[in-house]
C-alpha positions as CSV (number, residue, x, y, z in Angstrom):
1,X,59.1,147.8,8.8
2,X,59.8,148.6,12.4
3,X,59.0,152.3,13.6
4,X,60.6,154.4,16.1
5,X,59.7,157.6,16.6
6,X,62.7,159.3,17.4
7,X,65.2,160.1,14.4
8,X,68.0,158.2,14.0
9,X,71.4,159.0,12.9
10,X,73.3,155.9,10.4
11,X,76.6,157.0,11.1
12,X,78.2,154.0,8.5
13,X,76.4,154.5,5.2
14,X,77.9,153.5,1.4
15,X,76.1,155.5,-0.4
16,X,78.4,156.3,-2.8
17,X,78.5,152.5,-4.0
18,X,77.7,151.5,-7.5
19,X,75.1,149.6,-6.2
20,X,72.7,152.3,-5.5
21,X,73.7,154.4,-8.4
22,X,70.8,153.3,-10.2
23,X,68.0,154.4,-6.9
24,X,69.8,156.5,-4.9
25,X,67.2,159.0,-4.4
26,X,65.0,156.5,-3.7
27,X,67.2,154.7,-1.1
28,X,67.2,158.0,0.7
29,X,63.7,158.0,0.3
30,X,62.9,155.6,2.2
31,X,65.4,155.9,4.7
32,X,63.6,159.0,5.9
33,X,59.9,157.4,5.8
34,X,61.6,154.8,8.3
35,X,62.8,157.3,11.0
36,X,66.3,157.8,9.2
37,X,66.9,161.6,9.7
38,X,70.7,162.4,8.9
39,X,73.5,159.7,7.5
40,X,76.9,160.0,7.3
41,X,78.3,158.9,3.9
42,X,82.0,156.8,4.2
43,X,84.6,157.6,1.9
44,X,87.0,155.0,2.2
45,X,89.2,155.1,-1.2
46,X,90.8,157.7,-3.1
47,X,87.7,157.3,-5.7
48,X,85.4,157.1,-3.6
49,X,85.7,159.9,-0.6
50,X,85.6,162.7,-3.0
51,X,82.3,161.0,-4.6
52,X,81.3,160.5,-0.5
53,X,81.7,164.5,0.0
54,X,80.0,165.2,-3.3
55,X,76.9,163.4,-2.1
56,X,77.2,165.1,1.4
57,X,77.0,168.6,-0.6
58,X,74.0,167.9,-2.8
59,X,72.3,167.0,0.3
60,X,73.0,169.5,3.3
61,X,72.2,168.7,6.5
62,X,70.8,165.4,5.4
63,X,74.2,164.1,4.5
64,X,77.6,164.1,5.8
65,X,81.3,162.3,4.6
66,X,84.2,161.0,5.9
67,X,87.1,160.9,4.4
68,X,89.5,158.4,4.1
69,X,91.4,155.4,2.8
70,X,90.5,151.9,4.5
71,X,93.0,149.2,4.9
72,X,92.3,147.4,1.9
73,X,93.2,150.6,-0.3
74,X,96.3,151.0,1.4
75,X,98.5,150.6,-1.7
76,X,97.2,153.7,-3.1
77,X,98.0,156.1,-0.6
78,X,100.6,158.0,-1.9
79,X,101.9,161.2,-1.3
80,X,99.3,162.6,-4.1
81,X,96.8,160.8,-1.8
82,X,97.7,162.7,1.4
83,X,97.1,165.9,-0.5
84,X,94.0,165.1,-1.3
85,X,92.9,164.2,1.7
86,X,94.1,167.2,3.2
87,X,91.9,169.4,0.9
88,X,88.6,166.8,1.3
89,X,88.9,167.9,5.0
90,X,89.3,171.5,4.4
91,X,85.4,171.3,3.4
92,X,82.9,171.6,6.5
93,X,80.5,168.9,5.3
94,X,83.2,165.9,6.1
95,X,83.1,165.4,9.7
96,X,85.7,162.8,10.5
97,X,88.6,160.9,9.2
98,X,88.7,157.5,7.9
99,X,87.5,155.2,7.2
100,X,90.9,153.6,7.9
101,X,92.5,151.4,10.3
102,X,94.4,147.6,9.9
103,X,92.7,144.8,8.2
104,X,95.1,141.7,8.8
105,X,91.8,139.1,7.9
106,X,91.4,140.1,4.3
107,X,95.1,141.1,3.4
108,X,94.2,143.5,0.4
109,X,96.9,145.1,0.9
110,X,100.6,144.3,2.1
111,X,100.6,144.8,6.3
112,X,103.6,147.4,6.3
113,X,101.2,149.9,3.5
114,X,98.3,149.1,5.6
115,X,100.1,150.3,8.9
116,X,101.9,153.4,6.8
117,X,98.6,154.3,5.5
118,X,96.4,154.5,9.1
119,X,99.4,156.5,10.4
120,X,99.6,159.1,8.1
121,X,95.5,159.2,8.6
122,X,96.2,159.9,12.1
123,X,98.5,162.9,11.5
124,X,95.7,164.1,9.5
125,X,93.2,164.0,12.5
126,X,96.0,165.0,14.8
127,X,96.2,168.3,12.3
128,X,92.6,169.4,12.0
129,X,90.9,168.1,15.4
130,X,88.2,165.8,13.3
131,X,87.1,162.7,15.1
132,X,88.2,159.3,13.5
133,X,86.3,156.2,11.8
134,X,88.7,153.4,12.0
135,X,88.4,150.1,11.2
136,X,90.1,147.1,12.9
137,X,89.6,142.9,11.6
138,X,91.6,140.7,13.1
139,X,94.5,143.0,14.1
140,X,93.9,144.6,17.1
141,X,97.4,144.4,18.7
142,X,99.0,146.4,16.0
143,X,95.7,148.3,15.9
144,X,96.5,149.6,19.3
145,X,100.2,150.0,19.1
146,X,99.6,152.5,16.3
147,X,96.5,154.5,18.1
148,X,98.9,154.7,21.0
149,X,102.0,156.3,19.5
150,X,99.1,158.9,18.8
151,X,97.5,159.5,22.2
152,X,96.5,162.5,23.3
153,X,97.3,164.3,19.8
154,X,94.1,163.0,18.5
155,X,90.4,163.4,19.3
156,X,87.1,161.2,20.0
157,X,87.7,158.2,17.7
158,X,84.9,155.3,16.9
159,X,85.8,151.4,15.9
160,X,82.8,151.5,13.1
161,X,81.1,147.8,12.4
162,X,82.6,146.3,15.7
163,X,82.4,142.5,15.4
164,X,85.4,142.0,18.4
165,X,85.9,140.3,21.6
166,X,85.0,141.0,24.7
167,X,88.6,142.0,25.4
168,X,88.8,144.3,22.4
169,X,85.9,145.9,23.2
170,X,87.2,146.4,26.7
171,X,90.4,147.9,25.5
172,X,88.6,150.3,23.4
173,X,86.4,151.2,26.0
174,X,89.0,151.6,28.7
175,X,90.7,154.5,26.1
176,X,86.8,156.4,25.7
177,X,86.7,155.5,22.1
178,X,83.3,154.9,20.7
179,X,81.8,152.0,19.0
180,X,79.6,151.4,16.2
181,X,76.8,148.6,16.0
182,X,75.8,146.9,12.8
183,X,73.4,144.4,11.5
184,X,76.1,142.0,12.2
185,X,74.5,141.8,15.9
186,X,71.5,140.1,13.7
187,X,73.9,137.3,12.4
188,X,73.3,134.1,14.9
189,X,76.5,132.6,13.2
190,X,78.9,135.0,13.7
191,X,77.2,137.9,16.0
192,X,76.0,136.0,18.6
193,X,78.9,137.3,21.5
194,X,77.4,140.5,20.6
195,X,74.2,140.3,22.2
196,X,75.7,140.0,25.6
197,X,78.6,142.5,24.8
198,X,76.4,145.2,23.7
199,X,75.3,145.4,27.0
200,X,78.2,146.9,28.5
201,X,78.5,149.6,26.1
202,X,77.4,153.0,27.7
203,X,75.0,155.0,26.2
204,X,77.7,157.8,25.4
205,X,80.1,155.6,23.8
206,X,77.0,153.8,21.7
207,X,76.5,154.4,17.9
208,X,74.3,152.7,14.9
209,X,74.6,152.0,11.4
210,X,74.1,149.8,8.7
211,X,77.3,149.8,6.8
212,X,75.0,149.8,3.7
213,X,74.8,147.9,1.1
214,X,76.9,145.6,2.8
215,X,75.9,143.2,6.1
216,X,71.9,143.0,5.6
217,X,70.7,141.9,8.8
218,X,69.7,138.4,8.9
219,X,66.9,138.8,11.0
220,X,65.3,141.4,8.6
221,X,61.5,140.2,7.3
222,X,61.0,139.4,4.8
223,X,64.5,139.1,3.5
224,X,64.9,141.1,0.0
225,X,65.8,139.0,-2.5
226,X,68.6,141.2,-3.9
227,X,70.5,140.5,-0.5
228,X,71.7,144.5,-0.7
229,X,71.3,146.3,2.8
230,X,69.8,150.1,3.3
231,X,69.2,152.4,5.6
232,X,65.8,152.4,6.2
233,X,66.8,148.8,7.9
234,X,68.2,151.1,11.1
235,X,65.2,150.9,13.3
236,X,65.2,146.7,13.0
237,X,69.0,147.2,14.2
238,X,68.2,149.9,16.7
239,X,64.9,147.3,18.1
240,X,67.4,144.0,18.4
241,X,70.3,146.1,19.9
242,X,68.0,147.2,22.7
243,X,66.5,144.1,23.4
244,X,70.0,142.8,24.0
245,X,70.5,146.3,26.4
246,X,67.4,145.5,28.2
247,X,65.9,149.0,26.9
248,X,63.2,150.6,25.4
249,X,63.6,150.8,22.0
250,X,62.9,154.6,22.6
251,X,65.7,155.1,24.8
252,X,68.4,153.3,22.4
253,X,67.2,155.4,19.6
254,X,67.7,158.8,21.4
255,X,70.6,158.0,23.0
256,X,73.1,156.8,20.0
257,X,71.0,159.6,18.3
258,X,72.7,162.0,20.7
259,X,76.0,160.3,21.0
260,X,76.6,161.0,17.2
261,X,75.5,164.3,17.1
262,X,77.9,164.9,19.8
263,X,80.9,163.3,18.1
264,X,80.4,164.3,14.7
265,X,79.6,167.6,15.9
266,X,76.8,167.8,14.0
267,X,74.7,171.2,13.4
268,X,71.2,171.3,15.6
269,X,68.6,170.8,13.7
270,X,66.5,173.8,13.0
């Protein structure tokens, strides 16, 4: 396993997924023996962001949790939704909003819920200040007609898991939002733009995470043969991602390290 010795922040972590109910401890375990200091836990259903906040109080300053309902839920965000919401985010230990956003690639749920749903998640983060984790596959024009009926009434925002174009990523970029890399850079079928976008990314704008269990990264060795991704897989992402910088592996590592802290406002560490 590759070692960095600077702790690293996985801003993009499942950890509420039945898939690690039977070794969670464990998972965290070894997430810290690899450098993994602090995760922050995504809640991304009605189900499954109070379970994300939960986790995120059993484990202070270890753990964090967003809040939110991603595209593919979108059906379920009632009003009795909202209110829920509104009370996760009342609690300290969730530090942003989201994950939600517009999936038009999947199509889980109906487009006009999808787009009703992300707008009422950005009156939420208009309300209370928190940064947002959005989401965005193969909709980024109505992505960015909705994020712009809410500029400057919302704060620092990141695309989590970007997998976009070059001109996406510019658009996002030109606005200050932030984006987060995943093991998809690893994938030589389908990530192979990133390893030249990455490099335009600055430092301040520059997070990491696995998006756990989901999107092991292919260039992982061995490859487990359960297929499930974990944190402790960070510092391989954090090692590829500054080879395609041109950094020291070092440097990447403190830097997105520091850019999360700052944008999930994280408490110093003692």
């Amino acid at each position: 396993m590759d070692q960095i010795d600077i702790e690293l922040i996985d801003i993009g972590v499942n950890l509420a997924h039945d898939s690690f109910d039977h070794d969670r401890d464990a998972v965290m375990e070894r997430a810290r023996d690899a450098g993994v200091g602090r995760m922050v836990v995504t809640g991304a259903s009605r189900e499954g962001s109070p379970k994300a906040l939960a986790l995120a109080r059993a484990h202070p300053g270890v753990l964090f949790a967003t809040a939110g309902v991603h595209p593919h839920h979108a059906s379920e965000y009632t009003d009795e939704c909202h209110a829920e919401l509104l009370e996760l985010h009342a609690h300290p230990e969730v530090v942003a909003v989201g994950e939600c956003g517009l999936d038009y690639f999947r199509d889980f749920s109906p487009r006009p819920a999808q787009r009703k749903a992300f707008e009422r998640q950005l009156e939420i983060a208009a309300g209370n200040g928190k940064p947002l984790f959005l989401h965005q596959r193969d909709a980024h024009d109505d992505f960015m007609g909705v994020m712009c009926e809410f500029e400057g009434r919302i704060g620092p925002a990141v695309v989590h898991c970007f997998t976009g174009t070059r001109e996406e990523l510019f658009a996002y970029l030109d606005r200050d939002w932030h984006v987060g890399i995943t093991g998809w850079l690893c994938d030589e079928r389908r990530g192979l733009h990133l390893r030249e976008l990455v490099r335009h990314v600055p430092a301040n704008r520059l997070m990491v995470e696995t998006d756990s269990p989901y999107l092991l990264p292919r260039t992982v060795r061995p490859q487990p043969s359960h297929r499930r991704n974990e944190p402790m897989y960070l510092p391989h992402i954090v090692e590829e991602l500054a080879r395609d910088r041109g950094e020291d592996p070092a440097r990447t590592a403190a830097a997105t390290t520091a850019t999360a802290e700052a944008f999930f406002r994280l408490p110093a560490r003692g």
